[in-house]
C-alpha positions in Angstrom: 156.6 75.1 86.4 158.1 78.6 87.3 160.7 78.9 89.9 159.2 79.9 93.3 162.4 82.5 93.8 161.5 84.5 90.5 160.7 87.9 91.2 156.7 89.1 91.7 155.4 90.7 89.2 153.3 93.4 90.7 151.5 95.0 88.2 149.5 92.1 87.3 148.7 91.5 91.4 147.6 95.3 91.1 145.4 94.3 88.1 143.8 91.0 89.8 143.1 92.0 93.1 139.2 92.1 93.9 139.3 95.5 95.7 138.7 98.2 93.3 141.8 101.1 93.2 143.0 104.0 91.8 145.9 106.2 92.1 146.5 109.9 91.3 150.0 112.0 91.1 150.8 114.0 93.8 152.4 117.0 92.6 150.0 117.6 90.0 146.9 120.5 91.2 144.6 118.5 88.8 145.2 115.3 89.8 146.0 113.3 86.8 145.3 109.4 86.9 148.1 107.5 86.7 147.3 103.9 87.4 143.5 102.0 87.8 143.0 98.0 88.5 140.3 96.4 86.7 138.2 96.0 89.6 137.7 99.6 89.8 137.6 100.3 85.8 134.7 97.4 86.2 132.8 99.1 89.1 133.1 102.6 87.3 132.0 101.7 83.8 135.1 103.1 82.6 137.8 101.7 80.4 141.7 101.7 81.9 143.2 103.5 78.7 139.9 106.3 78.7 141.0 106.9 82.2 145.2 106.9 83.0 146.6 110.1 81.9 143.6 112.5 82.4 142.3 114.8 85.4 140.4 113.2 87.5 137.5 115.0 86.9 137.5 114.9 83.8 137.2 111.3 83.7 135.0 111.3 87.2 133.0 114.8 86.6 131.8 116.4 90.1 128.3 116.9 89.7 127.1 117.4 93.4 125.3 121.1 94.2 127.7 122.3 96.3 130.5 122.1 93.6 128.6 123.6 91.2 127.7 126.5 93.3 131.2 126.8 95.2 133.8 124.8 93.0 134.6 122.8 96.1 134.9 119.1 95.2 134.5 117.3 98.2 136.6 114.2 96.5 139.7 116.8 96.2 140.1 118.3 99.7 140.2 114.5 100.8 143.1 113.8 98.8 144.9 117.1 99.4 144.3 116.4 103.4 146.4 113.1 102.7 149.0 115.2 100.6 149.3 117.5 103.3 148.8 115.3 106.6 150.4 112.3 104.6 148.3 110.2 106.5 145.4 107.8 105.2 141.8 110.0 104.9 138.3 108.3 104.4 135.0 109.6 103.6 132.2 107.3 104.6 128.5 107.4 102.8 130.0 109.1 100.6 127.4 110.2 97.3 129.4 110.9 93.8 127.3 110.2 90.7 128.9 108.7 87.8 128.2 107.8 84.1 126.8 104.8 83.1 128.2 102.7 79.5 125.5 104.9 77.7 126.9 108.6 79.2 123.7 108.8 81.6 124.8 110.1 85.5 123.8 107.5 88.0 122.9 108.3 91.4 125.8 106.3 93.9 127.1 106.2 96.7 130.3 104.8 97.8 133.1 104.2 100.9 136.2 105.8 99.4 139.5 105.8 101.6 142.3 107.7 100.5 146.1 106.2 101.1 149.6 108.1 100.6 152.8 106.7 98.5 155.7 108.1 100.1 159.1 108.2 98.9 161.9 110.0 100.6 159.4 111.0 103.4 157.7 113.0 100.6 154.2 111.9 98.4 154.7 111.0 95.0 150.9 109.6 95.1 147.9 109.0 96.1 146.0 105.8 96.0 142.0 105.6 96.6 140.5 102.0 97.9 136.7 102.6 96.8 133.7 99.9 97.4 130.2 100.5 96.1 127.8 101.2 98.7 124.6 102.0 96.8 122.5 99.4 97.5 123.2 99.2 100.8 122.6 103.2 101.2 119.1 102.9 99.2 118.0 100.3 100.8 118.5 101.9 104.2 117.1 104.7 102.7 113.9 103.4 102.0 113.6 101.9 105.1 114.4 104.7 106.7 111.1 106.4 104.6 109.0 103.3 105.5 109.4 103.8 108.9 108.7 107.3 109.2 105.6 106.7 106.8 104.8 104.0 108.8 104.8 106.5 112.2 102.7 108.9 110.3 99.7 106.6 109.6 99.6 105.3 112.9 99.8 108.7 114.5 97.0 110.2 112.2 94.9 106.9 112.9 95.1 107.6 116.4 96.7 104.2 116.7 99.5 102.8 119.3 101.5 100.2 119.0 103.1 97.6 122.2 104.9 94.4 123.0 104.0 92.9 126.2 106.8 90.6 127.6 105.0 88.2 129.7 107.9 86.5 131.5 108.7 90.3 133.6 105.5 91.8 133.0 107.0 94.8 130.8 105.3 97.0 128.5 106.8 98.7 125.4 105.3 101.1 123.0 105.5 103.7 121.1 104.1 107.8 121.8 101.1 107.6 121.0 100.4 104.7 123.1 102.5 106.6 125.9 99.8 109.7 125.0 96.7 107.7 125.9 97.7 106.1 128.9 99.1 109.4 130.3 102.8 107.9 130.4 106.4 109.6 129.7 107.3 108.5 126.1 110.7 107.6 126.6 109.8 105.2 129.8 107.3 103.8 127.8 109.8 103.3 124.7 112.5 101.6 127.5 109.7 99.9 128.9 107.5 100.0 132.1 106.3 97.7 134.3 102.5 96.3 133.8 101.1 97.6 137.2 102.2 101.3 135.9 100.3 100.6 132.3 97.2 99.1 133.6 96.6 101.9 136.5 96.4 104.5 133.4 93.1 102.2 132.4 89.6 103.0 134.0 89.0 102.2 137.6 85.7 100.8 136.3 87.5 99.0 133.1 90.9 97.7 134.9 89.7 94.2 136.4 87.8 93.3 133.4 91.0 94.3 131.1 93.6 92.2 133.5 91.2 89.3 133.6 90.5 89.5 129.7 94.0 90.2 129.0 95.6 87.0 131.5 92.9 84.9 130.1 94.1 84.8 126.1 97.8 84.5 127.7 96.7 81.0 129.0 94.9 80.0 126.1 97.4 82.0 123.7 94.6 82.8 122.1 94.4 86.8 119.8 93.1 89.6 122.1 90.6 92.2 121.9 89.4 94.4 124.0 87.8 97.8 124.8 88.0 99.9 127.5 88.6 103.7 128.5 92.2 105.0 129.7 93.1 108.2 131.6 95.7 110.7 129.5 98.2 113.0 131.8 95.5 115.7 131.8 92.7 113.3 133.3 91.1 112.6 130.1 88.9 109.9 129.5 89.9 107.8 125.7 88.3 105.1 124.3 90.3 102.4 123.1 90.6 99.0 121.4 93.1 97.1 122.1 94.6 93.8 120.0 97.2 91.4 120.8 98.8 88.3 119.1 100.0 85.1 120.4 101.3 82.6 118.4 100.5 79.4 118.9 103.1 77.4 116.5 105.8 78.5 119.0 104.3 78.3 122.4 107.0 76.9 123.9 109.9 79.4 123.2 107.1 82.5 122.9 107.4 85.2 125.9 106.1 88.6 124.2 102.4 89.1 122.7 102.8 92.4 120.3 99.7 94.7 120.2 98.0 97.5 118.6 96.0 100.3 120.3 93.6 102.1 118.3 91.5 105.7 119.7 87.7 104.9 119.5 87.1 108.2 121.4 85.3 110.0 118.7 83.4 106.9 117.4 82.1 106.2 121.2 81.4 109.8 121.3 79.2 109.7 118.4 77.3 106.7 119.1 76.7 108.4 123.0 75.6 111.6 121.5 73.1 110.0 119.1 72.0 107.7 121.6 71.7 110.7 123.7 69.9 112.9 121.5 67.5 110.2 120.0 66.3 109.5 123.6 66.3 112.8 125.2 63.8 114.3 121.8 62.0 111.0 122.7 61.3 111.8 126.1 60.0 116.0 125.6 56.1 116.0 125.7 53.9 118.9 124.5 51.8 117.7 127.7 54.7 119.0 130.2 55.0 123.2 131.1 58.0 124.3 129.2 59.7 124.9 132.1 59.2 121.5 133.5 60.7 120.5 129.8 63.7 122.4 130.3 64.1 120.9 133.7 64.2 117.6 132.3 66.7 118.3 129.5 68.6 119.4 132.7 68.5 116.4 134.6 69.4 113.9 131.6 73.0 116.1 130.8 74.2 115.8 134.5 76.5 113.9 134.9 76.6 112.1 131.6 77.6 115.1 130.0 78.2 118.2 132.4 78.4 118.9 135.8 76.9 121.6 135.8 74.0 122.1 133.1 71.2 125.3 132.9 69.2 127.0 130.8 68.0 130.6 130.7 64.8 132.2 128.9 64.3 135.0 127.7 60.8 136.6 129.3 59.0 139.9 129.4 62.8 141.6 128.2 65.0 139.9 130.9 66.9 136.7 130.8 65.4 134.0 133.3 67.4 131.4 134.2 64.7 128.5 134.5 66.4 125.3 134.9 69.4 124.4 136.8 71.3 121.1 137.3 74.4 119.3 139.4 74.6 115.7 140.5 74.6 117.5 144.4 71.6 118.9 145.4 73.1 121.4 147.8 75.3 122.9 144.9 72.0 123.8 142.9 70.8 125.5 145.9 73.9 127.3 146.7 73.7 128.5 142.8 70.2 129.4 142.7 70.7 131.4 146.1 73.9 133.5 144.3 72.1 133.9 141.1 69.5 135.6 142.9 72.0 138.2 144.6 73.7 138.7 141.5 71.0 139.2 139.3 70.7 138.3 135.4 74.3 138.4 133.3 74.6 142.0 132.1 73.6 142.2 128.6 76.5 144.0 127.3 79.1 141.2 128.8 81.4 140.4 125.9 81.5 136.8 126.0 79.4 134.0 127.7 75.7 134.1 127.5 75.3 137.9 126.6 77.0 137.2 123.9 75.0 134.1 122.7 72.2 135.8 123.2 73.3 138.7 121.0 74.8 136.9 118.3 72.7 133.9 118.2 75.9 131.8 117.7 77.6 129.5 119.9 80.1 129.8 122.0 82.7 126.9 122.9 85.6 126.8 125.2 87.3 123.1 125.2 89.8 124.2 128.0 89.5 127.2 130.4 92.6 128.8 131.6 92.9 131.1 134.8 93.8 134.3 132.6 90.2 133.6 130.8 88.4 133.5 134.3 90.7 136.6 135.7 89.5 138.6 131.8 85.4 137.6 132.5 85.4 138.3 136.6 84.2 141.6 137.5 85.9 141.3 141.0 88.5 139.7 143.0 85.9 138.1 144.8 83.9 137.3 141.0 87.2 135.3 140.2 88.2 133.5 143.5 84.8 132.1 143.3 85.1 131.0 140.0 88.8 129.6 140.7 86.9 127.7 143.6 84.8 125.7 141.1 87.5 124.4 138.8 86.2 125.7 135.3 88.3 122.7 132.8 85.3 123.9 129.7 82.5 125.2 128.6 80.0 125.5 126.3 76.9 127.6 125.7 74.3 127.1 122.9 71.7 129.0 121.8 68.0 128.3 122.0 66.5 130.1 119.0 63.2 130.0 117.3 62.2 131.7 113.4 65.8 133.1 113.5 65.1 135.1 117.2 67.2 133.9 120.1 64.8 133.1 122.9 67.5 131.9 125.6 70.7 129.6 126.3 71.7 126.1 127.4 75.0 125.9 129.1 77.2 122.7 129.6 80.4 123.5 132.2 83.0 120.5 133.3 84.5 121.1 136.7 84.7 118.5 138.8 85.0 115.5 136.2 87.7 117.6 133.9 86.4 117.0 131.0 87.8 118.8 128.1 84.4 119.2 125.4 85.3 118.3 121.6 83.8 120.0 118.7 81.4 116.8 118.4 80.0 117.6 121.8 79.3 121.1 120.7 77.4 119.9 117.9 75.6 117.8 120.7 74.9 121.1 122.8 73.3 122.9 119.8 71.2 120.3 118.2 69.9 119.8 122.0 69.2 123.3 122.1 67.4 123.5 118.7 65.2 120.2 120.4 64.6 121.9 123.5 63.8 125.5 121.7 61.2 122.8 119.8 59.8 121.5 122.8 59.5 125.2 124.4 57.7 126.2 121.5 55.3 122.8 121.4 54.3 123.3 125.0 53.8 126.6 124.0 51.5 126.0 121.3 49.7 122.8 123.8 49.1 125.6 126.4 47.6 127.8 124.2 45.2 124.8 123.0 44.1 124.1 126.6 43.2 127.8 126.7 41.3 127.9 123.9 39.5 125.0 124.8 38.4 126.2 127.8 37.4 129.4 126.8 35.2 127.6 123.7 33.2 125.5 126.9 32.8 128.7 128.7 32.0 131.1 125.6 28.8 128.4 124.1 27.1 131.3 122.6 30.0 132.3 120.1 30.4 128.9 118.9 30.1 129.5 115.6 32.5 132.2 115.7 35.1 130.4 117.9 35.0 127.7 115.4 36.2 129.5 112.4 38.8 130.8 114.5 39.9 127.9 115.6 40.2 126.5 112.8 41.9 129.1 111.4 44.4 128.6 114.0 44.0 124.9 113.8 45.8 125.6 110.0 48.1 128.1 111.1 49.3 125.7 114.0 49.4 122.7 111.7 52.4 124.6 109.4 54.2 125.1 112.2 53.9 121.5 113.6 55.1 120.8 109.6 58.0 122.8 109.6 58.4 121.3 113.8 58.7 118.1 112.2 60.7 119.0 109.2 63.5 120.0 111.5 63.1 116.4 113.3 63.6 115.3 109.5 66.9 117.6 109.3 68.4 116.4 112.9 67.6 112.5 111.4 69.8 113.9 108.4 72.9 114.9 110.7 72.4 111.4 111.9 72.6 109.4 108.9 75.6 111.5 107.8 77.4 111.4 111.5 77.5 107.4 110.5 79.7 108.1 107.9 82.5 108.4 109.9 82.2 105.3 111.6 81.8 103.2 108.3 85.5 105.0 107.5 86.9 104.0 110.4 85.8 100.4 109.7 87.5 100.5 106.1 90.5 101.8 107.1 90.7 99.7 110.1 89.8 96.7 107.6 92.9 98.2 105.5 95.4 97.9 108.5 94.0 94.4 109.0 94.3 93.2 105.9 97.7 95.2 105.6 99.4 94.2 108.8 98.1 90.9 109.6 97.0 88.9 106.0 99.3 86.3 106.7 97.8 85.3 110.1 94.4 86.1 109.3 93.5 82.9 107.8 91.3 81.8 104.8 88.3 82.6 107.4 89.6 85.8 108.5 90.2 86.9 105.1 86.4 86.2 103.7 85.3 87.4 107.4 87.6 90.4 106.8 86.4 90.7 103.3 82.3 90.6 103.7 82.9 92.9 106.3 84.1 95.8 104.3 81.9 94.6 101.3 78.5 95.5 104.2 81.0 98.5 104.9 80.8 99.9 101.5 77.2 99.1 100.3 76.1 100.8 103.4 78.3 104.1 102.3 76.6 103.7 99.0 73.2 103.6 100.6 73.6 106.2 103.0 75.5 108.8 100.1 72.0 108.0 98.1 70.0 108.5 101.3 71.8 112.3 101.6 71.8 112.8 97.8 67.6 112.5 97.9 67.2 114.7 101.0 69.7 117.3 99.6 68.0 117.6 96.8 65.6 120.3 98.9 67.3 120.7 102.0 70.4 121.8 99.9 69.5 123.9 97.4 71.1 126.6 96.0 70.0 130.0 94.3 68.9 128.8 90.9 71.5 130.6 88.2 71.6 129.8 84.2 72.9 126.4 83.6 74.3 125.2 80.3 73.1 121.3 79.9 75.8 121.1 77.4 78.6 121.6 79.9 76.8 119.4 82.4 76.4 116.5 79.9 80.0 116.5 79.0 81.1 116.6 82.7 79.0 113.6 83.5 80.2 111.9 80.7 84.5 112.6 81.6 82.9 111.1 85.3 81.6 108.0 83.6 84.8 107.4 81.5 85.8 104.3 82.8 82.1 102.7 82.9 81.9 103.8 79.5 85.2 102.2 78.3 84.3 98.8 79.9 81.1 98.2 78.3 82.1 99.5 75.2 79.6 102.1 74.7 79.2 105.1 73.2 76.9 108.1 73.8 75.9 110.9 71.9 74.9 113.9 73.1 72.9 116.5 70.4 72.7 120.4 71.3 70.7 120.8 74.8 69.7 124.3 75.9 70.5 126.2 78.9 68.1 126.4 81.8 67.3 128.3 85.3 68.5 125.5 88.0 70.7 124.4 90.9 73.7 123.0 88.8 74.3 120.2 91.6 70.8 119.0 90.8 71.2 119.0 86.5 74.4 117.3 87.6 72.7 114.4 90.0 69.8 113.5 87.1 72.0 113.5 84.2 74.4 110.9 86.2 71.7 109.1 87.2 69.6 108.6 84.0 73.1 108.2 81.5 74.6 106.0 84.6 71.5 103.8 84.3 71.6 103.3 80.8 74.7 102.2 80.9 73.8 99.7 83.7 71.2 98.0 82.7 72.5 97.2 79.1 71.7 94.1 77.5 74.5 91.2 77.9 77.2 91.1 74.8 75.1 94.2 73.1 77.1 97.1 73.9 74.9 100.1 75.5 74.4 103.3 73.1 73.1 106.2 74.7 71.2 109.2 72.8 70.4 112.5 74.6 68.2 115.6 73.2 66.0 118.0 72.8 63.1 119.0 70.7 63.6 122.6 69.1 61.2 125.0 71.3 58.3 126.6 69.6 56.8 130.1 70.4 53.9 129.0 72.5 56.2 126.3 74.9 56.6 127.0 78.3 59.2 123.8 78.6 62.4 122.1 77.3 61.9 118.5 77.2 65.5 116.4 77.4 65.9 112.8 75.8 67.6 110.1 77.2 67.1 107.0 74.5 69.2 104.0 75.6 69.1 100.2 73.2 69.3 98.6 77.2 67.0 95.7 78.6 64.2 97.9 79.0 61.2 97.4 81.6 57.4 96.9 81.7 55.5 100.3 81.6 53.1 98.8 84.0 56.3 99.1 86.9 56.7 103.0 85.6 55.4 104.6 88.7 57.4 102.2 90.7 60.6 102.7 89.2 60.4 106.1 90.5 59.7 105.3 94.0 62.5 105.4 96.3 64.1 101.9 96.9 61.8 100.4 94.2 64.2 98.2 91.9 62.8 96.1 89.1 66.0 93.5 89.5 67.9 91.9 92.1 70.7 93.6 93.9 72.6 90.6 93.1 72.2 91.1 88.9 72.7 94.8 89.2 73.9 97.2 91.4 72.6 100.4 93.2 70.2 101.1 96.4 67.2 102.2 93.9 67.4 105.5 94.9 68.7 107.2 92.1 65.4 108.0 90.2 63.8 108.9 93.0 66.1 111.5 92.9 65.3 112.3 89.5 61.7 112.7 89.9 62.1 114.9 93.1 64.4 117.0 90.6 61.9 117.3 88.6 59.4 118.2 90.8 61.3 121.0 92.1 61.0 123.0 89.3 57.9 122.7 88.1 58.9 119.9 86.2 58.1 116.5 85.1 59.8 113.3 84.4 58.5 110.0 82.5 59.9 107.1 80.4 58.4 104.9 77.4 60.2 101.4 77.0 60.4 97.8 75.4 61.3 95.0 77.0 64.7 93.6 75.8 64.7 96.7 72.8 65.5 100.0 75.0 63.7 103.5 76.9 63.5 106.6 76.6 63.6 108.9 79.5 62.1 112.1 79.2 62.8 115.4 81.3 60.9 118.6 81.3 61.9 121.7 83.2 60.5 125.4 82.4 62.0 127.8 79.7 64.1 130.2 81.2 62.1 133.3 82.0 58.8 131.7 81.5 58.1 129.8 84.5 59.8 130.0 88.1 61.1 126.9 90.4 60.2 126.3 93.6 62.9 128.1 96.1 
């Protein structure tokens, strides 16, 4: 046992203490290493006799930016600081990459704090106490990242987030739940009281809220609700909002956390197609055009203006014909200063001249005084208009065969609304329905007429019948192409419900993100058929657009090389291709006139269906090809020759029908749309298509569209 007075031996308690050192001479420019502890020759992946004796970075190589562009080693003014000042420096956070065992540069970052070694009030050296602080730094790093990421996705889904303290009725959230309740951020972040939240909600929603809201505190039940808030500017939002209580901790729980999520444009769109499926519902042929007009008038105050009129063009001057505001004396006060004033001057160079020269909308979301002061023509002009509280405008155009024949005009005043590109859309499909309607009384008018004038005229009967039937024929087209524009506004719908269906998968995402663990083995198949109806009903509706597109989309008709077109559809079906194993080989094809969206749609349909409906363990191999053209063919014929399950060629008309399918949604997928689209293909250009097949042996589809320059498509 050693005696407890022998002397310490303090190189080995340099060696063995935990905290990782180094020391560096003084006097030397270069800073030489003159002593290292294991500890640090551990953390550094250095060995002690590699580093004592050499520069510092030599051993420790500064490979930051701003020493390679200036030569300034941030590591080397510290310790000259401590030479100088001989006082202790440190740089916290501090990011110096070092070699791994293998000679690789790893990114760290470390707390380094330098200490002087005096000696006759002079330093003779220079020690550095360093920890490792890279995991830490990363860590906080990524969080750091997460968070923002995190801030992003809620602010570009329009979604809020709050804690409601229930013992002091206190609100927190975040800015953009400040945004749609009209509140200052940084209260709202501190916290604000519940009376100042709730009197941002609707005066029509805020009773039903509180009492919804109080009720799932007493049963600590989850929350949902909708409702509308009020923004600083007056503006009206839709919202959902959802809260959490946890029941497991009742006793000790004080704060139900929340999301709120911006329905505004969904609510919008279901209003407006509401809107517009009722008001094209309600115009009747039977009605005067004016009295149509009228109508349309009546059914946009106050739902959607407050002020809402409509001007015709007739005999060369612009007639304003209808005229609507919820307060009866306002229209007559109108009506009375239109009448000094006269029409708008024609050459005006915005507002309704302008629509009416153009024949393109025009769409104001917020008015500002310098607009009203630039479109008055006098001081009294503008304090008139200041008067009425202009907040937005918009003004469609009513136009018929590609000639502007007047202009509806939605202005917010009193109500401060603020219109959105989706209520423009509104304004100019209602135009095109009430330029319809126009047109259709029009045409009923005329048919009275003629009527009469057939009872009165008995003794030209023969004659008035040919040309009434005549008419009759001509009048029947233009009901057709009346109706195929009904067709096209029943297209905007079906793709306008797109962007709900998005809204419900990504919401479906932040569910399943955010609250899986709480959501239960229910919520989680509840959660999970819901998207799965979410997504078929995409699918069905992308088929739905893909058949009407098919005329209603066209494009000029240009030479289209089949070859290129198989090969793309093929790199598009890769992965289908690789998972059943098959292969398909495509012979020389020829180039053809066409729409190369529409060569596109039929060759993914009819290779996509091969590989589909392939037999089970038998993987699918797919042939496609043409016959060589002789002199006297006016078509190329395409093969598609599959080995798949086949069908009966009794079903063959019906396989081309739309949403005919031969199997059960449950053995195979698709909405049965796809060689529908096909066949209208076909049909489009002159074309045919057909198919020969074997049950449980394979078919063979065949396509035939006219030789280039020997037949024309249908435009």
């Amino acid at each position: 046992m050693k005696n407890s007075n022998s002397p310490i031996d303090y190189v080995k308690l340099f060696q063995s203490l935990p905290t990782a050192f180094i020391v560096f001479r003084a006097d030397d420019p270069i800073f030489t290493i003159i002593e290292e502890n294991e500890a640090h020759a551990i953390m550094a992946n250095v060995s002690r006799s590699d580093c004592i004796g050499r520069p510092l970075l030599e051993v420790f190589p500064d490979v930051s930016d701003a020493y390679v562009k200036t030569g300034k080693s941030e590591l080397l003014d510290s310790i000259r600081r401590v030479v100088k000042i001989q006082k202790p420096d440190a740089i916290a956070d501090f990011h110096y990459d070092i070699k791994d065992r293998h000679g690789a540069m790893q990114q760290r970052y470390w707390n380094v704090t330098h200490y002087p070694v005096l000696e006759n009030e002079k330093v003779i050296a220079v020690y550095q106490a360093t920890k490792d602080i890279t995991a830490e730094t990363l860590a906080a790093q990524q969080s750091k990242t997460t968070q923002y990421q995190l801030k992003q996705i809620l602010k570009a889904g329009n979604i809020g987030t709050w804690i409601w303290n229930i013992d002091d009725e206190t609100i927190k959230g975040d800015k953009n739940t400040a945004m749609l309740f009209g509140l200052d951020a940084d209260a709202v972040e501190v916290g604000v009281t519940a009376d100042e939240y709730t009197a941002s909600i609707h005066p029509e929603d805020r009773a039903r809220v509180n009492k919804e809201f109080h009720n799932a505190i007493a049963r600590l039940e989850p929350y949902e609700c909708e409702y509308r808030t009020l923004d600083a500017n007056g503006d009206v939002h839709w919202v959902i909002a959802r809260g959490y209580f946890d029941k497991s901790t009742s006793s000790n729980s004080s704060q139900s956390p929340g999301i709120l999520i911006d329905i505004t444009e969904r609510k919008r769109a279901e209003e407006n197609l509401n809107f517009l499926t009722s008001a094209t519902a309600q115009f009747s042929a039977s009605l005067g055009y004016k009295e149509i007009l009228h109508s349309i008038t009546e059914m946009v105050v106050p739902r959607t203006a407050d002020w809402c009129s409509i001007e015709i063009l007739e005999n060369g001057r612009l007639e304003q014909v209808a005229l609507a505001h919820k307060d009866p004396q306002k229209v007559k006060w109108a009506k009375e200063l239109r009448k000094k004033q006269g029409p708008p001057d024609p050459d005006m160079p915005t507002g309704v001249a302008k629509v009416m020269r153009t024949g393109e909308a025009e769409y104001y979301p917020y008015i500002t005084k310098s607009m009203l002061e630039a479109s008055a023509t006098s001081k009294k002009e503008l304090k008139l208009l200041l008067e009425l509280g202009f907040s937005s405008v918009i003004i469609a155009p009513l136009t018929l065969d590609g000639k502007t024949i007047g202009a509806l005009t939605f202005v917010a005043t009193e109500s401060r609304l603020h219109y959105t590109p989706a209520d423009l859309e509104v304004a100019k499909a209602l135009a095109n329905r009430a330029a319809l309607a126009v047109y259709n009384a029009t045409l009923y008018g005329d048919a009275k007429r003629e009527l009469k004038e057939r009872r009165l005229l008995q003794a030209d009967l023969q004659k008035l019948n040919e040309e009434l039937e005549s008419r009759v024929i001509e009048r029947t087209k233009e009901l057709g192409r009346s109706n195929q524009e009904l067709q096209d506004f029943a297209y905007v719908a079906s793709h306008d419900l797109q962007e709900p269906l998005r809204k419900i998968q990504a919401f479906g995402d932040l569910l399943e993100n955010e609250y899986s663990d709480t959501l239960g083995q229910s919520g989680q198949e509840y959660l999970e058929r819901m998207r799965s109806a979410a997504a078929r009903m995409s699918t069905l509706i992308q088929d739905l657009l893909a058949f009407s597109r098919v005329t209603t989309k066209a494009k000029p008709n240009e030479l289209v090389d089949l070859n290129t077109i198989a090969k793309d559809v093929v790199s598009d079906l890769e992965e289908r291709i690789h998972t059943t194993d098959g292969v398909i080989n495509i012979s020389q094809l020829p180039s053809v006139y066409a729409d190369t969206t529409h060569m596109l749609q039929l060759f993914q349909n009819l290779i996509g269906n091969a590989l589909k409906f392939h037999r089970e363990g038998i993987p699918p191999r797919i042939n496609v090809y043409s016959k060589p053209v002789q002199a006297n063919d006016i078509m190329h014929t395409i093969y598609f020759e599959d080995n798949g399950i086949g069908f009966e060629e009794k079903y063959l008309d019906r396989i081309f029908s739309v949403f005919q399918r031969l199997h059960g949604k449950e053995e195979y997928e698709g909405t049965g749309i796809g060689l529908a689209v096909c066949r209208k293909i076909a049909e489009r250009y002159n074309g045919t298509i057909t198919a020969k097949s074997t049950i449980n042996k394979g078919s063979v589809f065949s396509f035939s569209i006219p030789i280039a320059g020997k037949d024309s498509s249908n435009e």
